[in-house]
VOBA-1610 file (N, C-alpha, C; in pm, whole numbers, padded with zeros to 5 digits, always signed):
BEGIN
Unk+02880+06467+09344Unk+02814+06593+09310Unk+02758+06658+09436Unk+02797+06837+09443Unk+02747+06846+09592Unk+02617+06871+09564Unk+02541+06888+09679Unk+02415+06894+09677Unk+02342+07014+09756Unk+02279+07086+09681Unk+02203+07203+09749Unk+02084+07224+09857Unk+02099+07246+10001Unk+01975+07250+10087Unk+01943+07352+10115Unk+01766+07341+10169Unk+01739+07478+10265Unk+01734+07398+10343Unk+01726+07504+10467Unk+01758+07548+10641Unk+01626+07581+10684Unk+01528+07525+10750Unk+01375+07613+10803Unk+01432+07594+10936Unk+01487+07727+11000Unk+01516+07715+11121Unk+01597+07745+11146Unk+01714+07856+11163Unk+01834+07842+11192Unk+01857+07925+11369Unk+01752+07988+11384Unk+01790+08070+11509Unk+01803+08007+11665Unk+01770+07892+11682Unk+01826+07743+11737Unk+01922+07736+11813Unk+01954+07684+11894Unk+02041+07612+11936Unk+02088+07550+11817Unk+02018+07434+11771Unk+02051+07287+11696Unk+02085+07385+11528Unk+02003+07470+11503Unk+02024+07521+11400Unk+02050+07597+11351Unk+02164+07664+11471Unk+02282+07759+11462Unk+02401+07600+11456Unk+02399+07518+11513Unk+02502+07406+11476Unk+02484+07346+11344Unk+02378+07264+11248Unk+02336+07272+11203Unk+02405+07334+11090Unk+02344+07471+11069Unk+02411+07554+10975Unk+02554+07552+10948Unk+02654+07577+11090Unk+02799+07552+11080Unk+02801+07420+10985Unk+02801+07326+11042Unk+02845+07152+10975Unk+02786+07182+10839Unk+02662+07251+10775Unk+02702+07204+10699Unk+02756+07330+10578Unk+02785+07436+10623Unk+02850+07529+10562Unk+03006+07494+10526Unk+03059+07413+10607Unk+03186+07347+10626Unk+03207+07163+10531Unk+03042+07147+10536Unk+03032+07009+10473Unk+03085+07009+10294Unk+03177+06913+10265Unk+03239+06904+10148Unk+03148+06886+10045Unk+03034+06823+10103Unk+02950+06752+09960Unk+02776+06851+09961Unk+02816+06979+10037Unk+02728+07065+10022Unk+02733+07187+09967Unk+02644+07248+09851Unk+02675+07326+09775Unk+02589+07483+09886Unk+02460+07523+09780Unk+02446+07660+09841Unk+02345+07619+09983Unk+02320+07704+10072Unk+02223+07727+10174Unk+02150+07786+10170Unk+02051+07759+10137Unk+01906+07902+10177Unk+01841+07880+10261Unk+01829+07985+10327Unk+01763+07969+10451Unk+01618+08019+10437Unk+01535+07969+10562Unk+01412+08001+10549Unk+01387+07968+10724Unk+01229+08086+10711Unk+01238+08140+10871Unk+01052+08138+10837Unk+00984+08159+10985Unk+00852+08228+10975Unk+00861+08385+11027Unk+00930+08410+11172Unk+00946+08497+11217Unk+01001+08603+11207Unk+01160+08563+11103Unk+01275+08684+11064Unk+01283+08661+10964Unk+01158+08649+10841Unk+01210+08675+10746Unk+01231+08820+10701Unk+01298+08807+10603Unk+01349+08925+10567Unk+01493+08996+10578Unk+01506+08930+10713Unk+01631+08999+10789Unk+01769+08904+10736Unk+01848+08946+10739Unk+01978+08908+10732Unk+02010+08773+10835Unk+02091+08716+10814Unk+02109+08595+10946Unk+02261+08688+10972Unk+02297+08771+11013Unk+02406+08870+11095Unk+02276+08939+11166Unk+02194+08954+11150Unk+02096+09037+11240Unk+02040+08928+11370Unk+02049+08790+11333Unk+02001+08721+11451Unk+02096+08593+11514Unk+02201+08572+11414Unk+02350+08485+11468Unk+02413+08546+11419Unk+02474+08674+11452Unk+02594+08733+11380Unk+02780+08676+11389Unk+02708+08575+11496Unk+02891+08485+11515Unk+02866+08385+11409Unk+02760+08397+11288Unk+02795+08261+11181Unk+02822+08329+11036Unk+02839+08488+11062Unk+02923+08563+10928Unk+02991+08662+10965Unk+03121+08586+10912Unk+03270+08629+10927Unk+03244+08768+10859Unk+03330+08844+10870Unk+03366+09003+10790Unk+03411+08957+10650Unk+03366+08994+10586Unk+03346+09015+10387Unk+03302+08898+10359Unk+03187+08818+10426Unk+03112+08695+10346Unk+02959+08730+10345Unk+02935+08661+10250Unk+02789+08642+10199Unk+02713+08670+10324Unk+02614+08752+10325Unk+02513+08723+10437Unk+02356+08728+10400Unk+02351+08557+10426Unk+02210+08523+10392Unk+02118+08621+10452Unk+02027+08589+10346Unk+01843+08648+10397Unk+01806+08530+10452Unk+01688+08522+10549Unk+01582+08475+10595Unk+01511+08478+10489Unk+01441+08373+10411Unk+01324+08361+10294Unk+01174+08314+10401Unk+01127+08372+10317Unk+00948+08253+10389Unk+00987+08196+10286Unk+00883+08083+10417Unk+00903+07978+10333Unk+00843+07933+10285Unk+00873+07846+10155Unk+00820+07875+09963Unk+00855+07704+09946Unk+00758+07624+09959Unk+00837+07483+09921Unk+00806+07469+09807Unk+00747+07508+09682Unk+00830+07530+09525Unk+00927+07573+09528Unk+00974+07701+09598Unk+01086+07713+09545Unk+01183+07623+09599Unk+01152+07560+09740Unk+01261+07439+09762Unk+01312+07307+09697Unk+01160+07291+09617Unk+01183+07198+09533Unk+01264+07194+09442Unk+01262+07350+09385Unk+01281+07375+09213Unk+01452+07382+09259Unk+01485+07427+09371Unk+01630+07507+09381Unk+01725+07391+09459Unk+01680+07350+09547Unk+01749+07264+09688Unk+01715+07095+09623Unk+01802+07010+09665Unk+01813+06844+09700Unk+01750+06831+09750Unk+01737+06867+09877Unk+01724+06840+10035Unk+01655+06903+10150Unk+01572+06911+10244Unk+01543+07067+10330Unk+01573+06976+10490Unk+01621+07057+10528Unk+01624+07009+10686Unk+01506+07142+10776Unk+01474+07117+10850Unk+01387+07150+10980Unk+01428+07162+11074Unk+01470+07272+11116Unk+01504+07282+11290Unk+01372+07399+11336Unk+01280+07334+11294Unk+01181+07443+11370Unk+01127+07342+11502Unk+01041+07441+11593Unk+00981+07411+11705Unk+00863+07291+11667Unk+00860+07196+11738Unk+00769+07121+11729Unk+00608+07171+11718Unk+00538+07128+11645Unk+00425+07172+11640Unk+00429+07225+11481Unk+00528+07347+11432Unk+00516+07418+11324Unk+00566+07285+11229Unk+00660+07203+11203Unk+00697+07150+11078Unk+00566+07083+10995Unk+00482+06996+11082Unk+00376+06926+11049Unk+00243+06995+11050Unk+00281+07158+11025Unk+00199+07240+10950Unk+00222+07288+10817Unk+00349+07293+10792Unk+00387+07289+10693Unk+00498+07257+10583Unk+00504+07110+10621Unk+00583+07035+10570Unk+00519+06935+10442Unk+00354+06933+10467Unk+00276+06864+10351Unk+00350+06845+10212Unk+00347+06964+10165Unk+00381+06972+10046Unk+00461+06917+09992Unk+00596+06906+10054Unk+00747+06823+10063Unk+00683+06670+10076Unk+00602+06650+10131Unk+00597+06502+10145Unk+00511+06459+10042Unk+00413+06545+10034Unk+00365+06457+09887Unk+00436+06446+09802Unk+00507+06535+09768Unk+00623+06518+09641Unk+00721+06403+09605Unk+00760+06379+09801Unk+00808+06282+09846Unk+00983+06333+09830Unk+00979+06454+09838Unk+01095+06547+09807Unk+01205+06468+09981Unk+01322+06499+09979Unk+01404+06445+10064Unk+01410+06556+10203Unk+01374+06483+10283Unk+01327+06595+10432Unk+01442+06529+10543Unk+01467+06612+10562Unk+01533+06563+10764Unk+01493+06643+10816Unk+01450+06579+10967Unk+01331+06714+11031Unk+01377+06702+11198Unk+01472+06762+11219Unk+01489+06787+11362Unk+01398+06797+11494Unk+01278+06864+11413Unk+01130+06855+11527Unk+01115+06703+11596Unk+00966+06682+11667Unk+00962+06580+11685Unk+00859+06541+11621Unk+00797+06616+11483Unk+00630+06641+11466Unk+00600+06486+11413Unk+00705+06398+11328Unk+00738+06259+11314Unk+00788+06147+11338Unk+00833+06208+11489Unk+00919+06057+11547Unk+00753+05962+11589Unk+00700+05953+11619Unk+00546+05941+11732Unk+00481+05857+11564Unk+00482+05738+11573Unk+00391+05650+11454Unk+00199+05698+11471Unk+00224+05748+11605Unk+00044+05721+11651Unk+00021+05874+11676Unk-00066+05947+11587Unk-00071+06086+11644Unk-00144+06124+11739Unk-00228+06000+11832Unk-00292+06012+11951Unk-00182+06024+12060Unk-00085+05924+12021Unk+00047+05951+12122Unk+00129+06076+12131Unk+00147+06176+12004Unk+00176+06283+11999Unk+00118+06374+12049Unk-00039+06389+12046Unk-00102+06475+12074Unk-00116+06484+12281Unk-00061+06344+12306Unk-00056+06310+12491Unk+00046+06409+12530Unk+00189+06403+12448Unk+00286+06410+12485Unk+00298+06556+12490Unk+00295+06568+12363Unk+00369+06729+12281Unk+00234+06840+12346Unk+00093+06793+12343Unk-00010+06868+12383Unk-00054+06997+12259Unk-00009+06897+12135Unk-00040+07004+11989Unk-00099+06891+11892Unk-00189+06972+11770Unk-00213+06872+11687Unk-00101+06823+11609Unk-00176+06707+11589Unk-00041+06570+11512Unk-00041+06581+11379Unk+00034+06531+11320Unk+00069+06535+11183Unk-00049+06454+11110Unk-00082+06437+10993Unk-00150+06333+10918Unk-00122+06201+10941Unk-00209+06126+10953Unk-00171+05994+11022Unk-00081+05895+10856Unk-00149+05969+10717Unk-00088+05920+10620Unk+00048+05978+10571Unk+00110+06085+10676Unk+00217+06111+10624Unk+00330+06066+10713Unk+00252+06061+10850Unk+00356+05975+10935Unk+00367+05851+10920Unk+00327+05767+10809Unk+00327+05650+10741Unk+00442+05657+10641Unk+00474+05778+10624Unk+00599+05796+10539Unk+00753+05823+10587Unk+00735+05889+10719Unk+00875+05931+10783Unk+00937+05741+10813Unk+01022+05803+10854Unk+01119+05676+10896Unk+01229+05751+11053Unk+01216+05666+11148Unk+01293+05720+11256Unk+01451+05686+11230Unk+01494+05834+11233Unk+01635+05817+11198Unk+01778+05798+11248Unk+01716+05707+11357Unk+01871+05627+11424Unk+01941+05558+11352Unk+02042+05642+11363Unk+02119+05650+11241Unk+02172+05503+11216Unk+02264+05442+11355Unk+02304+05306+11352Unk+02210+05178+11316Unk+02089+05204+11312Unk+02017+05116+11341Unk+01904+05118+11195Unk+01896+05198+11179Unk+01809+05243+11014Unk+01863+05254+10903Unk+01920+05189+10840Unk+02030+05244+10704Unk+01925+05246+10576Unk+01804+05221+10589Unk+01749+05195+10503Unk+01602+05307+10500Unk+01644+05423+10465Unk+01574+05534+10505Unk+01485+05580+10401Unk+01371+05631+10443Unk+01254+05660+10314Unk+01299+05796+10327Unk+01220+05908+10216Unk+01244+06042+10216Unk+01204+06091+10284Unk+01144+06112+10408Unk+01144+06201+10499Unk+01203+06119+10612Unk+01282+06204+10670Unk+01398+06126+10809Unk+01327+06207+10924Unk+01287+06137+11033Unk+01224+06176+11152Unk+01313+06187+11251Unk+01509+06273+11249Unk+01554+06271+11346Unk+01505+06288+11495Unk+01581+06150+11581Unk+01593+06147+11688Unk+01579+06249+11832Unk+01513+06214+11876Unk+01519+06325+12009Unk+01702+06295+12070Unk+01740+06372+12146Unk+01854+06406+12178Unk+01865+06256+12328Unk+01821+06306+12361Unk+01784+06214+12506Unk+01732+06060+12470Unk+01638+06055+12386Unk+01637+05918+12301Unk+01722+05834+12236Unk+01863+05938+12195Unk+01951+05913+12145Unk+02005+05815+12225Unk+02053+05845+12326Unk+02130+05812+12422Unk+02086+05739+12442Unk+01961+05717+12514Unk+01877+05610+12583Unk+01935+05496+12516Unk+01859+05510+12343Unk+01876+05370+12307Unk+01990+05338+12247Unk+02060+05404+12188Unk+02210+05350+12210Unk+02284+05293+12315Unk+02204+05341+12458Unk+02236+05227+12547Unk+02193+05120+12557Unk+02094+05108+12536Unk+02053+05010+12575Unk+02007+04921+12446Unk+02027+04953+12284Unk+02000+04822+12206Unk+02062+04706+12223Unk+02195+04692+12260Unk+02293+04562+12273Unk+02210+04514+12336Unk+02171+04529+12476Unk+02068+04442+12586Unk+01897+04386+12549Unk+01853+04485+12493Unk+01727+04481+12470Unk+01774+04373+12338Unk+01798+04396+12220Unk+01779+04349+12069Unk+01838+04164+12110Unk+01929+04127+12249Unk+01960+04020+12292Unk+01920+03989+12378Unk+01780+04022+12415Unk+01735+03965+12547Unk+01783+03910+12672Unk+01859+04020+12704Unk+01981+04000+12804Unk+01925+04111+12972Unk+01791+04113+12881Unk+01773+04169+13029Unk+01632+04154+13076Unk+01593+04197+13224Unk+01417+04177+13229Unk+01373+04296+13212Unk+01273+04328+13082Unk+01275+04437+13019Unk+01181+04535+13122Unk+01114+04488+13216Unk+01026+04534+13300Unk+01117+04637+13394Unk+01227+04614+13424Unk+01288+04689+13512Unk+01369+04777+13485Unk+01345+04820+13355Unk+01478+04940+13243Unk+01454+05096+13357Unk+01591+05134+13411Unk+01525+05242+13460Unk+01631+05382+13405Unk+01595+05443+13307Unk+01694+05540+13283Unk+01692+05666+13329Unk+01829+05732+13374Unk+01840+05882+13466Unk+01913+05965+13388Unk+01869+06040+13299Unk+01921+06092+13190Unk+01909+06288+13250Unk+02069+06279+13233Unk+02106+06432+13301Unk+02181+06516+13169Unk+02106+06660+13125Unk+02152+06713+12974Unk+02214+06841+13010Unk+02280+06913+12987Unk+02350+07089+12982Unk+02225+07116+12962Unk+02234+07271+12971Unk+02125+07354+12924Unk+02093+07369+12812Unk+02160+07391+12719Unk+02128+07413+12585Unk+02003+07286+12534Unk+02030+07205+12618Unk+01849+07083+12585Unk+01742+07180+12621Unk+01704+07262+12661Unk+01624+07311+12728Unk+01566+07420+12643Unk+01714+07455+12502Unk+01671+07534+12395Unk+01652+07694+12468Unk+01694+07812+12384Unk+01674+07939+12350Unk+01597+08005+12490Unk+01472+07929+12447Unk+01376+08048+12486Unk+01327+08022+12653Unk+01298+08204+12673Unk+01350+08195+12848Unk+01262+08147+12964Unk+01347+08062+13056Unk+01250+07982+13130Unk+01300+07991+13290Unk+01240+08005+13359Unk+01263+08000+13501Unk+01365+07851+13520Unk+01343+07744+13464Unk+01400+07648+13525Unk+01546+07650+13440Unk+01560+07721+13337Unk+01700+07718+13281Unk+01793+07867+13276Unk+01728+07941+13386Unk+01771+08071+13418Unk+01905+08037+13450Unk+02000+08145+13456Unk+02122+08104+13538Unk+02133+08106+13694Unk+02012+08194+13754Unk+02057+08203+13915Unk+01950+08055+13947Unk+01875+07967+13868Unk+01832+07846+13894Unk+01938+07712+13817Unk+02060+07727+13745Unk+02102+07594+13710Unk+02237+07634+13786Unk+02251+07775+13800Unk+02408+07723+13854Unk+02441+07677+13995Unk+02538+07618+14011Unk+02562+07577+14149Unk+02419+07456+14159Unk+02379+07381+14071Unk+02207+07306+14144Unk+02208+07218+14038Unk+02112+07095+14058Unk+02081+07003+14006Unk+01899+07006+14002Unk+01868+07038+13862Unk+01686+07026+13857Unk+01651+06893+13791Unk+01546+06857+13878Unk+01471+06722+13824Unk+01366+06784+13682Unk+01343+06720+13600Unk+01245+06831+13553Unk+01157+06722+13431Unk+01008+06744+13433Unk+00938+06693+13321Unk+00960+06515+13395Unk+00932+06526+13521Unk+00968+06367+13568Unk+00848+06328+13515Unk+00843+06195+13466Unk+00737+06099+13378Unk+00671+06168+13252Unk+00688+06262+13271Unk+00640+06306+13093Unk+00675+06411+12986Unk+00833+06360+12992Unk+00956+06397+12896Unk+00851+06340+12780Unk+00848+06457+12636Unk+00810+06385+12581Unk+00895+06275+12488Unk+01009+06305+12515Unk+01137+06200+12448Unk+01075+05997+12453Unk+00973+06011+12636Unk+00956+05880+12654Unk+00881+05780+12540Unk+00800+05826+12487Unk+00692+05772+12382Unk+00796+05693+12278Unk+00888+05814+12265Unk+00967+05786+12116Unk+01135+05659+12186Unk+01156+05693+12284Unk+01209+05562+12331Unk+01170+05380+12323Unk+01004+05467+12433Unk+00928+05313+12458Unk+00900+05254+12274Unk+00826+05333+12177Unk+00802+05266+12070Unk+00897+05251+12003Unk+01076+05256+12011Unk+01171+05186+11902Unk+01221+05066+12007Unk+01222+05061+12144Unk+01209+04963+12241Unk+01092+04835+12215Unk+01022+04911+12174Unk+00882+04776+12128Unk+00907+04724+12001Unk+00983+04832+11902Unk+00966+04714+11759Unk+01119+04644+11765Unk+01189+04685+11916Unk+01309+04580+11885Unk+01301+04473+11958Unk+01189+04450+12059Unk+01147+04364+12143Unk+00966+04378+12186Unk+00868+04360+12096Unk+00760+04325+12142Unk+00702+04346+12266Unk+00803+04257+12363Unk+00723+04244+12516Unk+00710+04378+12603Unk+00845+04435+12516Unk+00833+04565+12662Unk+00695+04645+12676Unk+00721+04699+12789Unk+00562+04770+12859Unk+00588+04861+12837Unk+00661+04898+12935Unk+00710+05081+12952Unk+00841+05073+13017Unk+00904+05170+13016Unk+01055+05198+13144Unk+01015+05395+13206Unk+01130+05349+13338Unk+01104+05478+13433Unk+01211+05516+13360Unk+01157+05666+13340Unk+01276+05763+13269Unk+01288+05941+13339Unk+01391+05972+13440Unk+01352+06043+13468Unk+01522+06179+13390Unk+01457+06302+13412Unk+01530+06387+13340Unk+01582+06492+13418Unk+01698+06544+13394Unk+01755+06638+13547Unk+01833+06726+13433Unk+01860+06824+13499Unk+01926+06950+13439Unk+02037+06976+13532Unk+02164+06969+13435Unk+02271+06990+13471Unk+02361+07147+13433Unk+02443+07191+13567Unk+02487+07347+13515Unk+02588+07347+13432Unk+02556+07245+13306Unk+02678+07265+13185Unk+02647+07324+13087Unk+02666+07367+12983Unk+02666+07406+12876Unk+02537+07317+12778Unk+02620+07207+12717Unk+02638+07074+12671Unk+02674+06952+12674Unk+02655+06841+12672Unk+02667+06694+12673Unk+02482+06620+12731Unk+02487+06526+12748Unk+02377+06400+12808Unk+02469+06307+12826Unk+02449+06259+12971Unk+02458+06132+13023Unk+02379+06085+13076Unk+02334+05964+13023Unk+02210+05877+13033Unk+02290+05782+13143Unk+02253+05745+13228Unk+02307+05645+13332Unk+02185+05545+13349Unk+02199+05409+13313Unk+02097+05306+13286Unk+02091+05210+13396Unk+01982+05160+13393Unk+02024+05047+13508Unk+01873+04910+13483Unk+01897+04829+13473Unk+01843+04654+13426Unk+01871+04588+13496Unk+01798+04509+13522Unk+01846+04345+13594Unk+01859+04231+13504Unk+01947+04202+13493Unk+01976+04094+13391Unk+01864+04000+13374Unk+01865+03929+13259Unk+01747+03836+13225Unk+01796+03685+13320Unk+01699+03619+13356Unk+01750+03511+13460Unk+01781+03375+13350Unk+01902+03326+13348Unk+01931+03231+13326Unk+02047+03233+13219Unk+02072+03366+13230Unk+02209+03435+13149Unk+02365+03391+13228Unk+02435+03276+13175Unk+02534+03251+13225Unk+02680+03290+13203Unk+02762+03372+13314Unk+02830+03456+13279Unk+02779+03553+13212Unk+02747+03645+13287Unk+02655+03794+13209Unk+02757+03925+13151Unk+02862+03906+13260Unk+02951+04034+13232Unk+03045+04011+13079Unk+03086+03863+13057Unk+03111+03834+12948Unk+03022+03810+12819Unk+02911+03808+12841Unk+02777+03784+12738Unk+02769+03962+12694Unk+02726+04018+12832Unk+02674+04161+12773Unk+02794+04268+12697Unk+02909+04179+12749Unk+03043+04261+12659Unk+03039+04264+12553Unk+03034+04113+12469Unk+03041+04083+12412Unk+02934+04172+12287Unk+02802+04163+12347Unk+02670+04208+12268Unk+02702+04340+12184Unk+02767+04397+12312Unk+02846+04576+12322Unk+02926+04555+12149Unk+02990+04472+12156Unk+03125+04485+12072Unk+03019+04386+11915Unk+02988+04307+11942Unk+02903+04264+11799Unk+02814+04372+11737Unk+02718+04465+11858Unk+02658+04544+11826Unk+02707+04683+11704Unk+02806+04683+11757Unk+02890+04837+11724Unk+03043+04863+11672Unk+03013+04698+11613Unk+03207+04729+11637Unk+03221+04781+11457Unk+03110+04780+11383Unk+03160+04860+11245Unk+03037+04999+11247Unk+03036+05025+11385Unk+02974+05166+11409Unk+03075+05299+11378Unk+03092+05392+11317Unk+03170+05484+11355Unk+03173+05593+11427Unk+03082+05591+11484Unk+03029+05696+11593Unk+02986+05628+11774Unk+03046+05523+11690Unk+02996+05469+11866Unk+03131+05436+11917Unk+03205+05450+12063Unk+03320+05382+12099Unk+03266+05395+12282Unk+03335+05246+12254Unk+03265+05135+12338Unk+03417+05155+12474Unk+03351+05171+12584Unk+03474+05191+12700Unk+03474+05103+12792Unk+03376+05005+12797Unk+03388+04870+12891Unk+03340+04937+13025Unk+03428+04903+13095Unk+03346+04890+13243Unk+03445+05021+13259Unk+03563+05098+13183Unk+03594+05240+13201Unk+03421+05353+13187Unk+03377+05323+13252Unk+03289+05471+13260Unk+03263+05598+13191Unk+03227+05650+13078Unk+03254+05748+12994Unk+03212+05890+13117Unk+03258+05981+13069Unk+03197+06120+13098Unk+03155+06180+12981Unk+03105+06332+13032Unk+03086+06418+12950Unk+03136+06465+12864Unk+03301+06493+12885Unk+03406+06513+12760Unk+03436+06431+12705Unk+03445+06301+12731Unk+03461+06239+12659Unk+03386+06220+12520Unk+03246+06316+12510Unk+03185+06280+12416Unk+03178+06484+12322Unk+03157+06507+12439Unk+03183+06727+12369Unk+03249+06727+12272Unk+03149+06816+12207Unk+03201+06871+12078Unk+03221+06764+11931Unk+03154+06629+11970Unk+03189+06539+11848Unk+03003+06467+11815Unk+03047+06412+11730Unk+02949+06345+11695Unk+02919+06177+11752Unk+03035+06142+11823Unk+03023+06068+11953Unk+02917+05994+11976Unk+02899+05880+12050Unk+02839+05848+12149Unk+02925+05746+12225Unk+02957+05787+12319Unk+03092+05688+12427Unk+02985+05565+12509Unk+02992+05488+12516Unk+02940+05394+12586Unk+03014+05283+12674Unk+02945+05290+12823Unk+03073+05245+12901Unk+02932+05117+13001Unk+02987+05016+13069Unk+02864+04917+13121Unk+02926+04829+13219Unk+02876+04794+13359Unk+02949+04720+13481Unk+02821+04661+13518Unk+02877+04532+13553Unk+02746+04425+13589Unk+02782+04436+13734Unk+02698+04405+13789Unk+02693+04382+13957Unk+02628+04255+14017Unk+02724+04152+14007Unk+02678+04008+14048Unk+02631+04024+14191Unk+02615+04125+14303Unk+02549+04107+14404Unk+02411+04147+14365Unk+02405+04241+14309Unk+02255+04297+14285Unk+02152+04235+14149Unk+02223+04162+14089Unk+02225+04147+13883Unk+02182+04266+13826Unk+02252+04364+13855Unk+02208+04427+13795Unk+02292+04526+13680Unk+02275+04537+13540Unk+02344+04593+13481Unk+02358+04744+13445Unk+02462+04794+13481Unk+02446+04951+13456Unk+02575+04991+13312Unk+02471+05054+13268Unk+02508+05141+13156Unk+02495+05263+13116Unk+02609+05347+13104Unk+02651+05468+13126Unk+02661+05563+12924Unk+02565+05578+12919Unk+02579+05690+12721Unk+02599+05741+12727Unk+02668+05839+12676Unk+02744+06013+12659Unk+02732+06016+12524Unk+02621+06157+12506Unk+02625+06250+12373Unk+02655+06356+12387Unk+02693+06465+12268Unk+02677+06577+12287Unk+02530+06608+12260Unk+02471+06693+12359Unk+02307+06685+12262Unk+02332+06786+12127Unk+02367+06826+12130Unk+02386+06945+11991Unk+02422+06917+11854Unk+02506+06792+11874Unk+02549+06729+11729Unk+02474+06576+11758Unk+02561+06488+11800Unk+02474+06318+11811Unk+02356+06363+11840Unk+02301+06421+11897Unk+02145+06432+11977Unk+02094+06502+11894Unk+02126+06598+11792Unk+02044+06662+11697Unk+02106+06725+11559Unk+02169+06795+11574Unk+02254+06847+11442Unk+02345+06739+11344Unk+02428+06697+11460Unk+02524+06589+11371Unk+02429+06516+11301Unk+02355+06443+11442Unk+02297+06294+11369Unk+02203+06342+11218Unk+02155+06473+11229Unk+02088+06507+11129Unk+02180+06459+11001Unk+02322+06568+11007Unk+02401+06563+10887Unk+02436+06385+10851Unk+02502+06318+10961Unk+02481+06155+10942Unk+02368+06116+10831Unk+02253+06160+10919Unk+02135+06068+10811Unk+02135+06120+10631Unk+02164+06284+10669Unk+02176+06333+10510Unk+02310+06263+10465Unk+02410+06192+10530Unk+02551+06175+10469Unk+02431+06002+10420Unk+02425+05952+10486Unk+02356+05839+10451Unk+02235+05801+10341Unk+02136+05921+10347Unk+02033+05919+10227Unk+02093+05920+10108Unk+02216+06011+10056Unk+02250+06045+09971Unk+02415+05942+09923Unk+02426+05852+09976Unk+02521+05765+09998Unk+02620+05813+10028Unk+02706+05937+10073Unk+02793+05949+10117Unk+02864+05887+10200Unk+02997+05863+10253Unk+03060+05833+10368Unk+02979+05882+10514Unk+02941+05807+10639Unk+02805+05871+10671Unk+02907+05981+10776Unk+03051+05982+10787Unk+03177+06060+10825Unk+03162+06186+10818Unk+03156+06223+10666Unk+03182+06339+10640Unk+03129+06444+10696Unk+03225+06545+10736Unk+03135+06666+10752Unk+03109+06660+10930Unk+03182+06567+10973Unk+03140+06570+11116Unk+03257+06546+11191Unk+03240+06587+11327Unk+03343+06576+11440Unk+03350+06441+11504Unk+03444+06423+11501Unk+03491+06264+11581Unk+03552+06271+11668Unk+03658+06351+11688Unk+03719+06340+11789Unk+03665+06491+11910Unk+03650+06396+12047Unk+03583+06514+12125Unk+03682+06649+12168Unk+03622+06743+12234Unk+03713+06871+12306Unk+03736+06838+12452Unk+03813+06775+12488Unk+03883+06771+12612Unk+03878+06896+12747Unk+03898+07026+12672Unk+03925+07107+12729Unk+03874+07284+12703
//
């Protein structure tokens, strides 16, 4: 039976993608959208490349969570951090079915949110209710889904095989995570101008991405000991993709490591369908564009011990849109497939 959602958010990056997947999704019935800023207006007045000539063209609704209740399954969130966990209450007491693209629920501790994000935090009793929604790793999801940061994505898809097998010394995790512009989102900024990304490489938000919090704490409940890891973030003159490039020193007393940590790779993921595993082939950026992807590629270095591991997402779908539709293919038991891109754009 398909199932009816609203949209809080579509003018996005993530929720102009978002909208596509699931306008196209088989097991989704109507869309209503809902806005703070444009309501009223038509969505041809603010993405006019997402209605074709002689189709329906949605309104922007305020937003009304009775009427989301009474009308929609489901509501997804692609609003700006800060706004969902102003007004998302209502949905959660109900305990109505949420996926929330923000970050207003990845963060268990809203003292840690409030470090990071530099806004007030959600209710400490409702972030008792979200569930972080990595997708591979959570199948067992409460009604509100706290999708993944984009860059987090990556991170820990690189690095669970190592961490969840104590295959490494967790003290020395150092990740260099480089994203297209479109991470950087819409709205206009000196550091994602075009006469500043093209032709150049920007370091940016070094040590206090707020992605790090939400790394270090699914890093701690899959291993206790860890402290912290160096995570630094650079802006690349692409479009789209993240490549996270990792680097660990193996745990001491790991014999034969390059065959141990292969191995972890392939137990970890091998009935993943979104993960494909490239060995010590190196993924790139296309290799992962345009899909719901995550390519994962890893080379040990017996002079140094040190293990490097290479993630590729697209941030737009794995890093935020897809994985969204994933977790809704998953809440609702679907095939967690449907409705999504697998194979990447080459060209």
């Amino acid at each position: 039976m398909n199932k009816n959602v609203a949209l809080i958010g579509v003018s996005g990056y993530a929720g102009t993608i978002l909208y596509q997947l699931l306008k196209d999704h088989p097991k989704v019935g109507t869309i209503t959208l809902y806005g703070h800023r444009d309501v009223g207006k038509h969505l041809s007045e603010i993405q006019p490349d997402l209605v074709q000539y002689g189709q329906v063209d949605p309104v922007i609704n305020q937003f009304d969570p009775k009427k989301i209740m009474k009308e929609a399954d489901a509501a997804f969130f692609s609003s700006s951090a800060g706004v969902t966990n102003q007004i998302a209450g209502t949905l959660i007491e109900a305990d109505f079915p949420v996926i929330d693209l923000s970050g207003d629920y990845r963060l268990s501790d809203p003292k840690s949110y409030e470090k990071w994000y530099k806004k007030p935090a959600a209710k400490a009793d409702d972030l008792k209710k979200a569930t972080y929604g990595l997708c591979e790793f959570h199948p067992k999801l409460s009604r509100y889904i706290a999708n993944p940061g984009c860059y987090a994505t990556a991170a820990l898809l690189g690095l669970a095989p190592v961490v969840l097998n104590n295959l490494i010394d967790l003290d020395s995790i150092i990740v260099d995570a480089k994203s297209g512009v479109s991470g950087a989102g819409k709205k206009l900024a000196p550091v994602s101008a075009f006469v500043t990304v093209n032709e150049n490489l920007t370091v940016y938000k070094a040590n206090r991405h707020q992605h790090i919090p939400e790394i270090v704490q699914e890093l701690k409940n899959w291993n206790p000991q860890l402290r912290s890891i160096q995570f630094t973030t650079t802006l690349l003159p692409i479009t789209r993709g993240i490549m996270a490039t990792i680097y660990a020193h193996v745990a001491k007393g790991i014999q034969d490591p390059e065959k141990i940590i292969s191995q972890a790779f392939i137990d970890t993921y091998e009935d993943k369908p979104f993960i494909k595993l490239y060995g010590s082939n190196l993924p790139s950026i296309k290799d992962a564009a345009y899909s719901n992807l995550d390519t994962i590629g890893w080379q040990y270095n017996p002079v140094t011990g040190v293990i490097l591991i290479v993630s590729v997402i697209d941030n737009l779908l794995k890093g935020a849109a897809g994985q969204a539709v994933q977790n809704f293919n998953m809440m609702f038991g679907f095939n967690e497939t449907i409705g999504l891109p697998i194979v990447p754009v080459m060209v």
